[in-house]
N, C-alpha and C positions, 0 to 999 in steps of 0.2 A: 728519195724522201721528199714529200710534201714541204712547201716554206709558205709558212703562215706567219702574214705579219700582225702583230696586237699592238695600236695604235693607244697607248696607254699615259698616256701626255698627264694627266689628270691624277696621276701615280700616289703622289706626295697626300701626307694626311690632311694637309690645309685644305684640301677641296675638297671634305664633305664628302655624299654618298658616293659622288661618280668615283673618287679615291680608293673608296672601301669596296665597290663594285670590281674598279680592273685591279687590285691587289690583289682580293678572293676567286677573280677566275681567271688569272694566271697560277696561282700556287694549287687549285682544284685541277686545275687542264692540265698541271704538270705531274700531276699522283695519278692521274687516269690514262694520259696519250704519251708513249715513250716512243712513238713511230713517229709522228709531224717532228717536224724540225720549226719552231716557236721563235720568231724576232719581237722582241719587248722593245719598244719605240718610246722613249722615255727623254724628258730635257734637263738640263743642266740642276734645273732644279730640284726634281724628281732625285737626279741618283746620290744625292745624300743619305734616302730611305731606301734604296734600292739595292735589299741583298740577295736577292734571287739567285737559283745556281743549278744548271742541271745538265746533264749531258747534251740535251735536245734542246738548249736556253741560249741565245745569243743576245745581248744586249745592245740598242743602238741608240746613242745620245746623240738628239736634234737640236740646236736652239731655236726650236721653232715656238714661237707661242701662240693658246688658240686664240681662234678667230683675229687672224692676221694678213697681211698679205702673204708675210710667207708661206704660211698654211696654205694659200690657196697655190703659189706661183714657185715656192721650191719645194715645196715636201713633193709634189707627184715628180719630179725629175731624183726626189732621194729613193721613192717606192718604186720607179721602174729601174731604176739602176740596182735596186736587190734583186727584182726580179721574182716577187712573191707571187704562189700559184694563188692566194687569197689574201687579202686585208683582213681584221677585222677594226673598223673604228666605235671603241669602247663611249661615245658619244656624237648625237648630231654632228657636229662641227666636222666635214672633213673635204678636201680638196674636189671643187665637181668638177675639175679637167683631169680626176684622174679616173683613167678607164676601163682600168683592168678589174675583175670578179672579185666585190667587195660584201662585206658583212656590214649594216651599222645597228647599233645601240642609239634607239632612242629611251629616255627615262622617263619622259614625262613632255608635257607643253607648257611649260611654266611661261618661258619666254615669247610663247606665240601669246595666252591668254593674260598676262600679267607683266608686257615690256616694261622692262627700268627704265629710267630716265636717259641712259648712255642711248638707247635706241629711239625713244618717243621726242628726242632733242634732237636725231637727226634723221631725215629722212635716207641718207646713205646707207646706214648702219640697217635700219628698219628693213631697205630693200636685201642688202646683203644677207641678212637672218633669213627671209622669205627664200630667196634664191638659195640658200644652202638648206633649207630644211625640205623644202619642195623636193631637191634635187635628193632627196633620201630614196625617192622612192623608186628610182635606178638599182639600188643593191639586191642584190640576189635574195636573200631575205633582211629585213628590218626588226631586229630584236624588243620587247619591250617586257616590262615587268610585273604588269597587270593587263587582266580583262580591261578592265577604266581606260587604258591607256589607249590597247587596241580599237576601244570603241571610238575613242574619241578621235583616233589618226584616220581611220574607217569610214565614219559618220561626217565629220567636222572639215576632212582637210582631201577626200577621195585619195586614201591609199589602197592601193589593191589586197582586199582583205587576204586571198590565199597567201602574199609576200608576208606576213606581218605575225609575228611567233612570240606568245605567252611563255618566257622563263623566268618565273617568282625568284624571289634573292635570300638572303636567310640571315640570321644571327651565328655573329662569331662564338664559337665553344668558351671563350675567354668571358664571356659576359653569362653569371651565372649569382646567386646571391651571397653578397659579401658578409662579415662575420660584424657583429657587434662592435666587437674594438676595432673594425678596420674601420666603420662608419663612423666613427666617436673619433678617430684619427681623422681624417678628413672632412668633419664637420666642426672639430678646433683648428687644422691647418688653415682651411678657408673659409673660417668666424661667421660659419652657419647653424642659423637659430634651430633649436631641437626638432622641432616640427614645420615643412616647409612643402610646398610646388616648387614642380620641375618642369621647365620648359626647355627644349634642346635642337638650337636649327638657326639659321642664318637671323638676321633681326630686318625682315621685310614683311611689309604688311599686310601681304597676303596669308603671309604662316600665322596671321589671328592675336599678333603681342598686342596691338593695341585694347580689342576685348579683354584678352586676358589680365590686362593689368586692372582695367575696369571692372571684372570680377572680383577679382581678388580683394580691392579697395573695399568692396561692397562687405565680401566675407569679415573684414579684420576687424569690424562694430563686434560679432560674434567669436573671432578666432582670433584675440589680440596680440598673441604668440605668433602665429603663423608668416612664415618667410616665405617667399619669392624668389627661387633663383633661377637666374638667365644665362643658360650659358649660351655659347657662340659669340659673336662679333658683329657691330654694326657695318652696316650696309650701305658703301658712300652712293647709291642709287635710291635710298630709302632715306635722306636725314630727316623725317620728320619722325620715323621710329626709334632711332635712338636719342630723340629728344625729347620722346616720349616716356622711355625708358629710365633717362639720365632726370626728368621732373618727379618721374617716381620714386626712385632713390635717395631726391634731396628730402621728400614729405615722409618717409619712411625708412629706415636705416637698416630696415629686415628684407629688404630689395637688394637682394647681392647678385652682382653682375663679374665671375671668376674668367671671365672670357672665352677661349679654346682651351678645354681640358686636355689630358691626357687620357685614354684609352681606359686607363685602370681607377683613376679618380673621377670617369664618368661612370664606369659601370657602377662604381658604390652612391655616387649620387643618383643614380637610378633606384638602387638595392636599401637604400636609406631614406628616400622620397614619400610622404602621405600619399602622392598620387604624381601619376606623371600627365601633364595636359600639353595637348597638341589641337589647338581649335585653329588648325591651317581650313584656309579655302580651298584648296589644291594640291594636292598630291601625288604624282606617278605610280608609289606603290609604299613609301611610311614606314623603313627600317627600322629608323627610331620605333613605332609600336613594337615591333618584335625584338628587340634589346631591352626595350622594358621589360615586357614578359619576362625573358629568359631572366633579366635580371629579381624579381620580385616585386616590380611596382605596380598598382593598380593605374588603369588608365582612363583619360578620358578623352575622345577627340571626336573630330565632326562627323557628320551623316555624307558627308562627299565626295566624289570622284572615286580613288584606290580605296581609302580609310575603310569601309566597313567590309570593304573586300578582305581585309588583312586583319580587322577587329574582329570579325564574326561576333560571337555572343561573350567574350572574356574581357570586357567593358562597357562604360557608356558613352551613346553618341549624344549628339546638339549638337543643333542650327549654331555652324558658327557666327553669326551673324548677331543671335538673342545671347544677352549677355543674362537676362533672369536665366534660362537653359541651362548656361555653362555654370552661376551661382551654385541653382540647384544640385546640378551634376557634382560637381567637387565636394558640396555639405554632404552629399549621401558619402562619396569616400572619406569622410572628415567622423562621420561621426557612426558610420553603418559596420561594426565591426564582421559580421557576420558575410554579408554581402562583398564588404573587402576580400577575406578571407575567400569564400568562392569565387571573384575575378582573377585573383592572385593561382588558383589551382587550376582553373580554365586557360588561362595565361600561359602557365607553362606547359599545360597540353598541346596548346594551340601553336607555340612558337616549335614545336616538332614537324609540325605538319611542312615546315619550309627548311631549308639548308641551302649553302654556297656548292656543296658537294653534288646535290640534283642540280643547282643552277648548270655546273661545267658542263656535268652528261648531255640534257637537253642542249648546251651549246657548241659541245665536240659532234652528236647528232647533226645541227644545222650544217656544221662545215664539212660534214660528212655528205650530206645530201647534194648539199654545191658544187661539192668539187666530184660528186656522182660517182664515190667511194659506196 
């Protein structure tokens, strides 16, 4: 039997996509492959949420966290002592002294085009990213989630384009459109105004909060009613957005900021949304748009990078940059009944076309080809 390790650190729902990334294609790779024998590499923190179970599932808790020394200096002494015929690491980040026949996930350049402060304060840190992302391009193949993505690893940083494999990602079956009283429950639980934007993703300044809030301001002469809600968490590499955030709040009391939702009180805040806006400068591939969809919200987000790759024509785009574009953009969902109604049925055409279940296939494929199965 094949031992294939999934380097799944990122496990836990606090981390965002790469979280909902290696959850959906372990639990896809386990309804498809009952031959590989699957080590789920997961840390102290991770197996809180970790109920995974299968005949062909073995579980191994590291305390390793990313981008550490450990990461670099004992995990490859923990991965040859399994003795995996493959890796796969579910993100950049992974030990480059280790040598044996690896898979990685990259999701995007966020970090190379948009360093935080933890990295542009130190030149250490800076070289260390450089050196572990360069060194991706060692792995047998390097996964990524968009066309956008591969062009820009291709184009921008000379990866070998044959190494470098388009598998799109999908929305979970659980995000679908919520019932009137479920939305009327959760917009008295968390004392939001009847008619509102939705914004959903880390609070860094590239993800566009600071236009955003800048439109909005604009809008509220017109839409006096209209609320603001922000979910996710500020960003201790970004404080000048959430003090951007937190002076919008004080001038306005319909600026609700509920934090990290839960799963099910995001999908109805999607399903209960005037419009969902995401006017990021960058994105890998924009999950969030396809939870919207599935969910029923109409959308609106930028002209670039992944975005229109994954919007196709079941929204509108704008220069995240022009903050009149974004104005405009959200008034036409605000008050274009008709136009709504067709994004919302385009929407959920459109989020069909992707699933977690194609993502496994094409990556049980990759590891099939590697290991020259």
């Amino acid at each position: 039997m094949t031992k294939i390790g999934l380097d799944l650190r990122f496990w836990r729902s606090g981390t965002g996509g790469i979280g909902r990334y290696s959850r959906n294609l372990l639990t896809e790779l386990l309804k498809i492959d009952k031959e590989n024998q699957y080590t789920a590499i997961i840390t102290p923190a991770d197996e809180p949420e970790f109920t995974m179970a299968a005949p062909n599932l073995k579980k191994l808790v590291v305390p390793i966290a990313h981008f550490s020394y450990a990461e670099q200096l004992e995990l490859p002494k923990i991965l040859n002592k399994e003795g995996f015929d493959l890796v796969h690491f579910a993100n950049f980040n992974h030990p480059i002294f280790y040598r044996r026949m690896m898979v990685i996930t990259i999701h995007d350049m966020i970090m190379h085009l948009f360093p935080g402060s933890f990295q542009r304060g130190s030149f250490l840190h800076r070289a260390a990213y450089n050196k572990t992302f360069n060194d991706c391009k060692r792995a047998k193949k390097i996964i990524v989630p968009s066309l956008s993505t591969k062009t820009d690893l291709v184009e921008k940083l000379g990866f070998p384009e044959n190494k470098v494999v388009v598998t799109t990602e999908g929305s979970e079956a659980s995000f679908t459109p919520q019932s009137a009283d479920t939305i009327a429950e959760v917009k008295k639980r968390l004392g939001l105004p009847e008619r509102y934007l939705l914004f959903v993703s880390r609070w860094e300044k590239y993800k566009g909060l600071p236009v955003l809030i800048q439109a909005y301001e604009q809008l509220r002469g017109e839409f006096p009613d209209l609320g603001l809600v922000i979910c996710g968490k500020p960003d201790d590499q970004n404080p000048e957005v959430a003090e951007a955030v937190n002076a919008a709040k004080a001038r306005n009391s319909k600026v609700i900021t509920p934090g990290f939702v839960s799963d099910q009180d995001l999908i109805t805040l999607y399903s209960g949304t005037a419009a969902y806006v995401h006017p990021s400068w960058y994105e890998g591939f924009g999950i969030m748009i396809l939870e919207a969809f599935a969910a029923g919200a109409p959308v609106v987000t930028s002209n670039v990078s992944s975005l229109p790759e994954v919007l196709g024509d079941a929204g509108l785009l704008i220069d995240p940059h022009n903050v009149d574009q974004l104005v405009l953009a959200i008034k036409t969902m605000l008050t274009d009944k008709a136009k709504v109604a067709q994004f919302r049925a385009k929407g959920f055409e459109r989020v069909k076309q992707y699933s977690w279940a194609k993502m496994a296939e094409q990556t049980l494929k990759i590891y099939q080809e590697v290991l020259g199965n």
